[in-house]
C-alpha positions as CSV (number, residue, x, y, z in Angstrom):
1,X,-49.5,-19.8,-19.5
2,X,-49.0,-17.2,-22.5
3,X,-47.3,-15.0,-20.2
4,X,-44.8,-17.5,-19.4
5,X,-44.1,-19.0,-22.7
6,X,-43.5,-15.5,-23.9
7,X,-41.1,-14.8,-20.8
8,X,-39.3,-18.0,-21.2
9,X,-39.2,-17.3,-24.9
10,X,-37.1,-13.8,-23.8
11,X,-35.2,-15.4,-21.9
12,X,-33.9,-18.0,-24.1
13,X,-32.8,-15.5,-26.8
14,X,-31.7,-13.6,-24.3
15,X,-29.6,-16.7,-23.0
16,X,-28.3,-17.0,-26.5
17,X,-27.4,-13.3,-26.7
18,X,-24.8,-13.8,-24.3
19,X,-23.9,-16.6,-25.3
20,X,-22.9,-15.1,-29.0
21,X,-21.7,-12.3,-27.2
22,X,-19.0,-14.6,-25.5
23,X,-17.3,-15.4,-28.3
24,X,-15.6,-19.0,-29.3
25,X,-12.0,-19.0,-27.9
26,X,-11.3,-22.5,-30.4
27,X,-12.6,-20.6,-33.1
28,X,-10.8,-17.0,-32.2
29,X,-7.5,-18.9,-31.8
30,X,-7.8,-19.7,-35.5
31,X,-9.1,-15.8,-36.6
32,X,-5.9,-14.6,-34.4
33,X,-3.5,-15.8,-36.8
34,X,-3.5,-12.9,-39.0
35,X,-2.7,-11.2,-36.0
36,X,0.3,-13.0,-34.6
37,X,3.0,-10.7,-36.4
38,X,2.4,-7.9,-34.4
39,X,0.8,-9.4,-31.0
40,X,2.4,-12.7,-30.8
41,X,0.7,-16.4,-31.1
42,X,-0.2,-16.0,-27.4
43,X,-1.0,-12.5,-27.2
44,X,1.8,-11.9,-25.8
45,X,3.7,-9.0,-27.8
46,X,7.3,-8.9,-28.5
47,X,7.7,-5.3,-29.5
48,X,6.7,-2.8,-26.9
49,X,4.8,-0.8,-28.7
50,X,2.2,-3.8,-30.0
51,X,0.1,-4.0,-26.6
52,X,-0.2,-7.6,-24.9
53,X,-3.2,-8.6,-25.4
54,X,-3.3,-12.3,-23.6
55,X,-5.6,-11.8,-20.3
56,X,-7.5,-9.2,-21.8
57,X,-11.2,-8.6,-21.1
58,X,-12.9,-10.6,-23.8
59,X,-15.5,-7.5,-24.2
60,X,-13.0,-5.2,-24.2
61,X,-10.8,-6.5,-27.1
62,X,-14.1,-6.7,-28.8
63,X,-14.9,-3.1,-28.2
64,X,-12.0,-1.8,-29.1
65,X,-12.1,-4.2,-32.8
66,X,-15.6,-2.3,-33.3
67,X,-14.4,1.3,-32.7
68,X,-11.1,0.9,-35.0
69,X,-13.6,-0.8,-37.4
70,X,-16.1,1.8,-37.2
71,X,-13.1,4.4,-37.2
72,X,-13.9,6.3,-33.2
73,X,-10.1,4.6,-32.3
74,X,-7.7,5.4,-35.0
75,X,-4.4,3.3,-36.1
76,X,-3.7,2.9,-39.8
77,X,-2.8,-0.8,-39.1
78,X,-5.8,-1.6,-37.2
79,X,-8.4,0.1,-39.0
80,X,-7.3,-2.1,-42.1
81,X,-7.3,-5.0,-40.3
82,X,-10.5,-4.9,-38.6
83,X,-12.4,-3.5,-41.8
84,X,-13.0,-7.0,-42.8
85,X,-14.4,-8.2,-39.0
86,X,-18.0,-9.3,-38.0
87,X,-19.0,-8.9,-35.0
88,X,-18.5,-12.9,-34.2
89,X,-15.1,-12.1,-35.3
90,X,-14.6,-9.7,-32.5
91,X,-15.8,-11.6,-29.8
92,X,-14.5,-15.0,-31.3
93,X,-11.0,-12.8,-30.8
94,X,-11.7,-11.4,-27.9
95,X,-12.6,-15.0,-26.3
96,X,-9.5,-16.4,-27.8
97,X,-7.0,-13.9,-25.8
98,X,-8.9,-13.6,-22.7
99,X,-8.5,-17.0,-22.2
100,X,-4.2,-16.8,-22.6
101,X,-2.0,-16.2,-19.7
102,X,-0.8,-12.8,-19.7
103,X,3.1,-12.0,-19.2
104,X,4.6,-9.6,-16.4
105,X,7.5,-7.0,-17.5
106,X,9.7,-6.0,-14.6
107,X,9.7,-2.1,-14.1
108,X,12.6,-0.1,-14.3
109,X,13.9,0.4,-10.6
110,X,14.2,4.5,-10.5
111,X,10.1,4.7,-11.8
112,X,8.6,2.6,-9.2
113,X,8.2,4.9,-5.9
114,X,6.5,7.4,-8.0
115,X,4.4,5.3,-10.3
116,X,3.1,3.4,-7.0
117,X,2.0,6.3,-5.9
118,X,0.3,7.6,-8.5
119,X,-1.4,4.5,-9.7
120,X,-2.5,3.5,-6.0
121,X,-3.4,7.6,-4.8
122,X,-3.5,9.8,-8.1
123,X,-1.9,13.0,-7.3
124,X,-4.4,15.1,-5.1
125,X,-2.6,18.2,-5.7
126,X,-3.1,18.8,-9.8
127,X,-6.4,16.3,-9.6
128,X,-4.9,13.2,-11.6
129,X,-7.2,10.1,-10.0
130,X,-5.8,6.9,-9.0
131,X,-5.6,4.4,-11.7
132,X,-6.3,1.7,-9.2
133,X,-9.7,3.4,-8.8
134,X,-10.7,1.7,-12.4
135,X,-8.3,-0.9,-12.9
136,X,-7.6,-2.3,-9.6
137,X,-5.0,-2.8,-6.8
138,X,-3.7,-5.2,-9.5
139,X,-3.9,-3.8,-12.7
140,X,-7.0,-6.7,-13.7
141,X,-9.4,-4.0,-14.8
142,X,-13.3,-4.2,-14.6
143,X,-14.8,-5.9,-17.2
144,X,-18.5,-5.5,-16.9
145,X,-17.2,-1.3,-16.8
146,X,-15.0,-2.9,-19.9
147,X,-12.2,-1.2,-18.2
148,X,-9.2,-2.8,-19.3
149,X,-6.4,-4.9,-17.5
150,X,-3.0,-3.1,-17.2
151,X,-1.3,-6.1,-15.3
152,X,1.9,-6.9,-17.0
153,X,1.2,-4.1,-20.5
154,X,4.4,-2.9,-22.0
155,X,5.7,0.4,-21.0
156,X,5.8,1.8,-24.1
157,X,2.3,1.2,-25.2
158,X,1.4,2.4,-22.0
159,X,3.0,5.7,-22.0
160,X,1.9,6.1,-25.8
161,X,-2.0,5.8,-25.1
162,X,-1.7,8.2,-22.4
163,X,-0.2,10.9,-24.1
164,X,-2.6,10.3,-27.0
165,X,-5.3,10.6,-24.4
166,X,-3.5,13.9,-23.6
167,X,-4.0,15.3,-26.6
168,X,-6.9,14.1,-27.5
169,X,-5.2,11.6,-30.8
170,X,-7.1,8.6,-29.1
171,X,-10.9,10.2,-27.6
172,X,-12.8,6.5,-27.5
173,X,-13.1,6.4,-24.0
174,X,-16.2,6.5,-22.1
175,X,-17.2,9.6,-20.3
176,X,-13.8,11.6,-21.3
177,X,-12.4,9.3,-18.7
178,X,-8.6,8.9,-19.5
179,X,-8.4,12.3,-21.1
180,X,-9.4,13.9,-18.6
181,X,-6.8,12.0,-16.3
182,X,-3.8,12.2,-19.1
183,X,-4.6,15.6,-19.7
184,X,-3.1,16.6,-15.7
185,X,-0.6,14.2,-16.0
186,X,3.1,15.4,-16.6
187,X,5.3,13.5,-19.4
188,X,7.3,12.1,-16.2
189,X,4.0,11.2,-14.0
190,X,3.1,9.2,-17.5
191,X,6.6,7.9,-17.9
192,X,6.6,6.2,-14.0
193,X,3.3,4.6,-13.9
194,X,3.5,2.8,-17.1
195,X,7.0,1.7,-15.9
196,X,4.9,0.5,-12.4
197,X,1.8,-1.1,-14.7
198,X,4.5,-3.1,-16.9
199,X,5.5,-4.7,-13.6
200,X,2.6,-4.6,-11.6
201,X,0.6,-8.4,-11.2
């Protein structure tokens, strides 16, 4: 009987764990109005160089809030604004834009052939993976890998994370990952398939 009073016992904070973890999307949507300036009311950016972050993985906005916090992702905007941040913060947040409907971007015409390509088969011939490997046929990520969604992100953005995966300006991702993907990637490989991903739903 001690032995299962002790493992219902785990189990219940372990229940509640979770449950913390998962954030309140009521209370996020109140936290996220210090943020609407740059990423919209919704999450969904104006400026292509704020990312869209309506549809996100809830975990994943919340990871990346702790590592601009805790400096390993830098930004001078979002290292001041997520100094302040508990971690209920972050996953109230995170809750809060997962739960939005993201927006799709149409790709520009003369980018798509090649960005298909490389976001569905990589390039075999200079060893750049598929993006679709991680983040899906379309672009909805893996959230227990907290890989992110790409459906719908703004070009710009886009092309700006993987060149500062490229050079090794943004290194929070897991494993080396992205750098080591960006890092084979050619200014107009990164230019097409951020045009595809702004499109791609």
């Amino acid at each position: 009987m001690k032995k299962f009073l002790l493992i219902a016992s785990i189990a219940s904070v372990a229940t509640l764990g979770a449950a913390h973890a998962a954030g309140d999307a009521e209370a996020g949507k109140t936290k996220a109005a210090m943020c609407t300036a740059c990423h919209a009311a919704d999450g969904n950016s104006l400026a292509p160089n704020f990312p869209k972050l309506a549809g996100q993985h809830a975990d994943y906005v919340a990871k990346q809030l702790q590592e601009f916090k805790g400096g390993e992702r830098t930004d001078a905007t979002m290292n001041g604004m997520a100094a302040a941040l508990s971690e209920a913060d972050m996953a109230d947040l995170g809750a809060y834009y997962a739960a939005q409907k993201g927006s799709i971007g149409t790709a520009a015409a003369d980018k798509v052939e090649l960005g298909q390509s490389l976001y569905r088969a990589g390039n075999p011939a200079t060893g750049v993976t598929a993006c679709a490997a991680c983040h899906g046929p379309t672009g909805s990520g893996n959230p227990m890998a907290k890989f992110p969604s790409l459906s719908g992100q703004h070009a710009d953005y886009t092309a700006m994370q993987l060149k500062n995966f490229r050079s090794g300006a943004r290194a929070n991702d897991a494993g080396s990952m992205m750098r080591g993907v960006a890092k084979k990637m050619t200014d107009a490989e990164i230019e097409a398939v951020a045009q595809y991903i702004q499109g791609l739903h």
